[in-house]
C-alpha positions in Angstrom: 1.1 -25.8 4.6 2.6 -23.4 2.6 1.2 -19.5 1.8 0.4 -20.2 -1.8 -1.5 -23.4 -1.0 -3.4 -21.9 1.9 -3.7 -18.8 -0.3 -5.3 -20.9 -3.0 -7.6 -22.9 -0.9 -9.3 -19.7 0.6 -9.1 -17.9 -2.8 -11.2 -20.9 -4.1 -14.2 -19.5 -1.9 -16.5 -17.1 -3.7 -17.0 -14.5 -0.9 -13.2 -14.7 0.1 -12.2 -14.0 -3.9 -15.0 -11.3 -3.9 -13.5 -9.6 -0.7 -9.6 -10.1 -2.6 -10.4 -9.0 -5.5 -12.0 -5.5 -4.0 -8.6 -4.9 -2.2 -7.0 -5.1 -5.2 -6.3 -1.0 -5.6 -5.1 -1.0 -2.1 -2.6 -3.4 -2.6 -1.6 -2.3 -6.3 -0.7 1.2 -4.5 1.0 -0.6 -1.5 2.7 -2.5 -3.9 4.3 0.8 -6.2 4.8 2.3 -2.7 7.4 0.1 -1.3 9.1 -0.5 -4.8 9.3 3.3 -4.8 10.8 3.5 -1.5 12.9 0.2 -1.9 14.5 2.3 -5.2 15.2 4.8 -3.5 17.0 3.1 -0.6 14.7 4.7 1.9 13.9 3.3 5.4 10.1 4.3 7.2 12.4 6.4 9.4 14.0 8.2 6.7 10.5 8.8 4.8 8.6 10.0 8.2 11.3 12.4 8.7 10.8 13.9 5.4 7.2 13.9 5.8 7.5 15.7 8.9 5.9 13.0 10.7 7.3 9.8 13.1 8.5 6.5 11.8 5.4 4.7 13.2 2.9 6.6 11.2 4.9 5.7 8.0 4.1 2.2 9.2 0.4 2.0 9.6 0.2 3.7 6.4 2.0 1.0 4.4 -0.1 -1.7 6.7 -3.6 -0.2 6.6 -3.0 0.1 2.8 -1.9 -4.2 3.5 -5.3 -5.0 5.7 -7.7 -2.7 4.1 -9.0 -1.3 7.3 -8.1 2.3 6.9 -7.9 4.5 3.9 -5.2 6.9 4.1 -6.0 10.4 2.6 -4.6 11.5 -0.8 -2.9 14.2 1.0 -0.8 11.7 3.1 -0.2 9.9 0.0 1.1 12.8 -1.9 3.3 13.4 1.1 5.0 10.2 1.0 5.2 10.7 -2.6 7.0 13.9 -2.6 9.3 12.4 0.6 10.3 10.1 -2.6 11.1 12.8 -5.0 7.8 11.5 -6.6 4.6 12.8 -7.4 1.4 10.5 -7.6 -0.9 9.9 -10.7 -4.4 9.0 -10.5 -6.2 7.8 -13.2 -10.2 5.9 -13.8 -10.1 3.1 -16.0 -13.5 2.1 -17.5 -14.7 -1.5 -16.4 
């Protein structure tokens, strides 16, 4: 079986769609986060060290944004923005 057809089968279930669906900010952020690093031609390594941290925390912050068990803070975030020459922009949007 392939991913999309498993994917659509469990998407078809309400509570599964429901619990999707409220991850969707998590992975819209994961999502600009590794275009942002694949653009600038960074590694995890090469982001940690600017960060001032170790290459294994770069990865659980790009895979707890993935599972949704942990929410990193907005300061790590803004670290790993600024270890991209970026800065990060926040905005609500009315339902």
């Amino acid at each position: 079986m392939t991913h999309n057809k498993l994917k659509k089968i469990a998407l078809s279930k309400p509570k599964v769609k429901a619990e999707y669906d409220a991850l969707e900010p998590e992975f819209t952020l994961l999502r600009e986060m590794l275009l942002a690093r694949q653009k600038a031609g960074l590694s995890q390594a090469q982001i940690a060290e600017r960060m001032g941290t170790k290459s294994p925390s770069v990865t659980r912050l790009e895979s707890s944004l993935s599972s949704g068990k942990h929410s990193p803070s907005l300061d790590t975030i803004k670290k790993y923005a600024k270890a991209l020459d970026c800065h990060l922009e926040i905005k609500l949007v009315k339902n």
